[in-house]
Steps between C-alpha positions, in 0.01 A plus 500: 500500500589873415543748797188719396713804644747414217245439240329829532916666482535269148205654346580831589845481391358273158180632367402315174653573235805537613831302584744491738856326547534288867791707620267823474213407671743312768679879548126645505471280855349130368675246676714277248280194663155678431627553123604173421161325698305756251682301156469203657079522544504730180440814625744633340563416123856486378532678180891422488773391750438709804231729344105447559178655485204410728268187421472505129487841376515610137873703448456795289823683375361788676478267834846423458666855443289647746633195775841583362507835553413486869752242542794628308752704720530767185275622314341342194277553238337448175657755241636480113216407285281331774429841639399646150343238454271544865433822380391441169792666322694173355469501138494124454454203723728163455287234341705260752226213643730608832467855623795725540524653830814768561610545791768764620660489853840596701585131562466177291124321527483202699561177312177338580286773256577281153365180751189669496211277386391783277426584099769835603829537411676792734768677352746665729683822494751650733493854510858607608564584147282709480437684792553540845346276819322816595318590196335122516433573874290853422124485428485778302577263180279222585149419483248258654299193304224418713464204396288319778284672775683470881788347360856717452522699135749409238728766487628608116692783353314810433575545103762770514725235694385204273571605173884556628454179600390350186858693293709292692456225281511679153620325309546186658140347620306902320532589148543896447159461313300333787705825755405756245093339519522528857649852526220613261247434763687665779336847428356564813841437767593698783763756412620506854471155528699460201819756609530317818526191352711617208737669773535156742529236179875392461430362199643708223376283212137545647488858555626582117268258427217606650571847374548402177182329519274815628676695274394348188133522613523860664296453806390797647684393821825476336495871470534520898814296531802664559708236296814674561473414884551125452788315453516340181884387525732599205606339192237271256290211613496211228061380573406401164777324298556595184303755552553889461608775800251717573677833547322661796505234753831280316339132506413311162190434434314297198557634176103499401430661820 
């Protein structure tokens, strides 16, 4: 029998929906015993080593980023194209039977996420490259998903943070063309939202980028950057092979572009 002092903790700690790994619920105050008496009579349903959900609850990829976030010790969320794409500004959706979640954080995801028994593949990030810990850590450049009632929001990146995101990987996993689709859409971003940004990115291939991009469809917040307050390093940046320089911001791009 379960102590019903310890069941009433579990389903505060494990609403449905969402998941939780032994060693946090054990640091939340379970007792190691109680956890392991609540897999044994099924209780708790393992989802992967160490990892379970209570009785036999549906996972959602929304169930597992929001258990994830509150469990990670730095922050995390869903950015890149996944945040477009929450927000109805993706231009085009993978016609993978698997859905693509990405997922950006300080620190490498836990292992057990590809065990998932789920139809999602999570893609991670690490943001070091791009920014600094405390940009991921401010609210300002997030948003919420509510995505069930009671239960914790998913947290994504508001779109001025995303689409710097999403230039990270031109040209590797982006073309140019499916960057320049997205940056057509972004019509409506937050200047001051933008500058910040702009000003704490360390990436000096995104920035030229991403002002090459805005350029080239003369966004009305463009006109409020100060461009000459951000450092865009010296010398040319080789993006696009075989491609030619674009003058103002010295990186090649595509020649039919």
């Amino acid at each position: 029998m379960l102590n019903t002092e310890a069941r009433q903790q579990l389903r505060s700690l494990l609403p449905p929906g969402m998941l939780a790994t032994k060693q946090w619920l054990i640091a939340r105050g379970l007792n190691p015993h109680f956890v392991d008496n609540a897999v044994r009579s099924k209780t708790l349903q393992p989802l992967a080593a160490g990892v379970f959900t209570l009785f036999s609850e549906n996972m959602s990829w929304e169930g597992v980023v929001a258990s994830l976030q509150r469990m990670a010790p730095s922050p995390l969320h869903v950015g890149g194209l996944s945040a477009l794409e929450i927000v109805g500004l993706a231009q085009y959706l993978s016609r993978s039977e698997k859905r693509r979640v990405h997922l950006y954080s300080v620190d490498p995801l836990p292992r057990w996420l590809s065990r998932l028994p789920l139809k999602v593949q999570f893609e991670a990030h690490r943001t070091k490259a791009l920014w600094p810990d405390a940009v991921m850590s401010d609210p300002s450049y997030v948003k919420q998903e509510q995505w069930r009632e009671g239960l914790p929001p998913v947290l994504f990146s508001g779109p001025e943070k995303a689409i710097l995101e999403v230039l990270v990987d031109v040209p590797r996993a982006i073309s140019f063309e499916h960057a320049d689709e997205l940056m057509q859409g972004l019509y409506n971003l937050s200047p001051r939202k933008v500058d910040t940004l702009l000003l704490a990115c360390v990436s000096v291939k995104v920035k030229r980028l991403f002002l090459w991009l805005a350029e080239r469809h003369n966004h009305a917040w463009m006109k409020k950057l100060d461009t000459d307050k951000y450092d865009l390093g010296s010398g040319k940046r080789v993006i696009a092979t075989e491609g030619r320089l674009d003058k103002t911001w010295l990186i090649t791009v595509p020649r039919n572009m």
